[in-house]
C-alpha positions as CSV (number, residue, x, y, z in Angstrom):
1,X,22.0,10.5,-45.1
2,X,18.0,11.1,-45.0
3,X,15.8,9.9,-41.9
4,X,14.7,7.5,-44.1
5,X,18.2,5.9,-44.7
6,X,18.7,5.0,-41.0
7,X,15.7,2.6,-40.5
8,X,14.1,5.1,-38.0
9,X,16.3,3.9,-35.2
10,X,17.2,7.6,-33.8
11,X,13.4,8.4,-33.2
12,X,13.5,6.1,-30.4
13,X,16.2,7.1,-28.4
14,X,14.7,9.5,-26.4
15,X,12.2,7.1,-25.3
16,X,14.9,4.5,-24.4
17,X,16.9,6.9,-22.7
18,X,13.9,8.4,-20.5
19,X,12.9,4.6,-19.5
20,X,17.2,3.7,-18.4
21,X,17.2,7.3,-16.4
22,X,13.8,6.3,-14.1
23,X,14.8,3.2,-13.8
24,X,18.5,4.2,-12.5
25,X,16.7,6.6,-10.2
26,X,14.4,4.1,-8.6
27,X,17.3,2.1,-7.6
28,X,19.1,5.1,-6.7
29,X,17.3,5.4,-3.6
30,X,18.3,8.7,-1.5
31,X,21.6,7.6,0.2
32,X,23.4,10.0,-0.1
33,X,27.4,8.6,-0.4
34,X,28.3,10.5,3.0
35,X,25.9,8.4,4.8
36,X,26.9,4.8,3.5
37,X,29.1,2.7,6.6
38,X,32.5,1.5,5.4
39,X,31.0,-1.9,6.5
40,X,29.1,-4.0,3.8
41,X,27.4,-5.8,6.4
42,X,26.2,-3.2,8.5
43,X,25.3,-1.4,5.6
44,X,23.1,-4.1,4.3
45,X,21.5,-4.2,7.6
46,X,20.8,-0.4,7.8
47,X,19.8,-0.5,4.2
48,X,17.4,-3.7,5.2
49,X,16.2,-1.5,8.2
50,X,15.1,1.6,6.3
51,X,13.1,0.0,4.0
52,X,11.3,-0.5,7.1
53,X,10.8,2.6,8.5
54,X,8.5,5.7,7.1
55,X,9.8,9.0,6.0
56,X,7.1,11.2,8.5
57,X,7.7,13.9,6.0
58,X,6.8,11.8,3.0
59,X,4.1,9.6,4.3
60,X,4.0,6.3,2.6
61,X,8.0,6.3,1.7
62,X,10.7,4.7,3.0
63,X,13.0,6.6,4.4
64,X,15.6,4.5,2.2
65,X,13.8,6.4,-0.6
66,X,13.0,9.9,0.8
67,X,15.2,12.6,0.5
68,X,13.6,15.0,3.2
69,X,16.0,16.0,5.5
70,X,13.8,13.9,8.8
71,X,14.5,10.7,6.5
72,X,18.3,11.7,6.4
73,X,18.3,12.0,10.1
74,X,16.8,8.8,10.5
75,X,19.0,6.9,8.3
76,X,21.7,8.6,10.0
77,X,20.3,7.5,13.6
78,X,20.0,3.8,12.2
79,X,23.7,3.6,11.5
80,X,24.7,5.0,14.6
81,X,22.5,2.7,16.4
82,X,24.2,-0.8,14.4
83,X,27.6,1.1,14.8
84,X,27.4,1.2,18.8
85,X,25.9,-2.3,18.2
86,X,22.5,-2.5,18.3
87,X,20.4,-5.5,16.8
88,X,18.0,-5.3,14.2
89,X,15.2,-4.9,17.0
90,X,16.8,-2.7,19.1
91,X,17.4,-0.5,16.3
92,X,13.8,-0.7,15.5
93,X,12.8,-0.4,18.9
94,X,15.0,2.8,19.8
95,X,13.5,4.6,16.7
96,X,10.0,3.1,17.7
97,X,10.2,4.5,21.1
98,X,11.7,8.0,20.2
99,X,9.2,8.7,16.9
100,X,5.9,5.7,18.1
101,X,4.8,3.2,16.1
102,X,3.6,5.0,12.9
103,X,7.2,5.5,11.8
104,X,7.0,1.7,11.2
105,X,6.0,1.0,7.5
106,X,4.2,-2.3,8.5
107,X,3.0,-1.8,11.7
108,X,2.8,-4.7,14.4
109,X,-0.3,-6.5,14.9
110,X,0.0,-6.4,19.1
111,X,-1.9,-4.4,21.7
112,X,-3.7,-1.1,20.2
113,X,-3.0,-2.0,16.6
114,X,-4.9,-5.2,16.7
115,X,-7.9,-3.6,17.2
116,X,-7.3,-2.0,13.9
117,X,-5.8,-4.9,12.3
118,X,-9.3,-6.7,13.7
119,X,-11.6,-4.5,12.7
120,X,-11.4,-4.8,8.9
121,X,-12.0,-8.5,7.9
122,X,-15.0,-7.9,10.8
123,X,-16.5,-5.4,9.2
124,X,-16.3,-7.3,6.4
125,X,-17.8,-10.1,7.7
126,X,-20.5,-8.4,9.5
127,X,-21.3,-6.8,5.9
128,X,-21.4,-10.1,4.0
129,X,-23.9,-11.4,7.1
130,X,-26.3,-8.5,6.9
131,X,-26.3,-8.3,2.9
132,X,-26.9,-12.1,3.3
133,X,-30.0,-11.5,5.9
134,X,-31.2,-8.8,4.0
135,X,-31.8,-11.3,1.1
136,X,-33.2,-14.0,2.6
137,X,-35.9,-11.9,4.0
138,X,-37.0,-10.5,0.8
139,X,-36.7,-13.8,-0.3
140,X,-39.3,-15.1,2.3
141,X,-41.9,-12.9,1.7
142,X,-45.0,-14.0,0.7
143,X,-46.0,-14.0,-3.4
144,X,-48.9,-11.8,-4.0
145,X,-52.1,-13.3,-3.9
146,X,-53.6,-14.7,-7.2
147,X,-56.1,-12.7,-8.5
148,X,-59.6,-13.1,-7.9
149,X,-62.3,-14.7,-11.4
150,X,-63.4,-11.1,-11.3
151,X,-59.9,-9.7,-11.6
152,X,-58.8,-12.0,-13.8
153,X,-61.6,-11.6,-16.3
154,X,-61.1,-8.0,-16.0
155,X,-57.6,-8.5,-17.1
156,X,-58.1,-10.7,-20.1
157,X,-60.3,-8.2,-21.2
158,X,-58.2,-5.4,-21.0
159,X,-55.8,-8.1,-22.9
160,X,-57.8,-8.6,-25.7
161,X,-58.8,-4.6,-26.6
């Protein structure tokens, strides 16, 4: 059968096949099957917990998505920690203490970090208030005088050549 006869259907596999393979690895994370706890619940919570928590190697990854070896170690350390029964915070707050606070992909807003959390929407504001003053001044200045008869009969002159 010609290309013709099958309605052009084939021509678009390839394009449906490389849009189901990123999808599958997107939601594949990088969990290995050796790491994953026999327990669905703690699981879910370690899972929960490292979508949390950035891959130092990576940057801006969770280590839930990172396959460096530092984000294998720390999903590792999280279930270990919820296996000897740590909560939710103490898990966090463990990793926290051992790797600081950057390791947290939404950092808190408390003691150091509120200065940073402060200082953009001031900036901002401060901004917005000296773009604003900036205005009215210009705004305020006087109009230039009106031109003198003899200016002004110069001009019309120069108008009507």
């Amino acid at each position: 059968m010609s290309r013709a006869g099958r309605g052009g259907a084939g021509k678009h596999a390839p394009y449906i096949a490389g849009l189901l393979v990123a999808l599958w690895a997107g939601m594949a994370g990088a969990v290995q099957p050796d790491e994953i706890l026999d327990d669905p619940v703690l699981e879910q919570r370690a899972r929960d917990l490292s979508k949390g928590l950035r891959c130092l190697v990576c940057r801006n990854e969770s280590i839930d998505e990172s396959n460096a070896d530092l984000a294998r170690d720390l999903r590792l350390l999280v279930r270990e920690r919820l296996v000897a029964g740590d909560s939710d915070a103490e898990a966090i707050a463990f990793i926290t203490e051992r790797y600081g606070e950057y390791v947290l992909l939404k950092p808190t807003a408390t003691g150091s970090n509120l200065a940073l959390w402060i200082a953009g929407p001031v900036m901002l504001v401060v901004a917005l208030g000296t773009a604003l003053a900036y205005q009215r001044r210009r705004s305020r200045k006087a109009a230039p005088d009106a031109l003198s008869a003899e200016e002004q009969a110069r001009l019309d002159e120069i108008l009507r050549q």
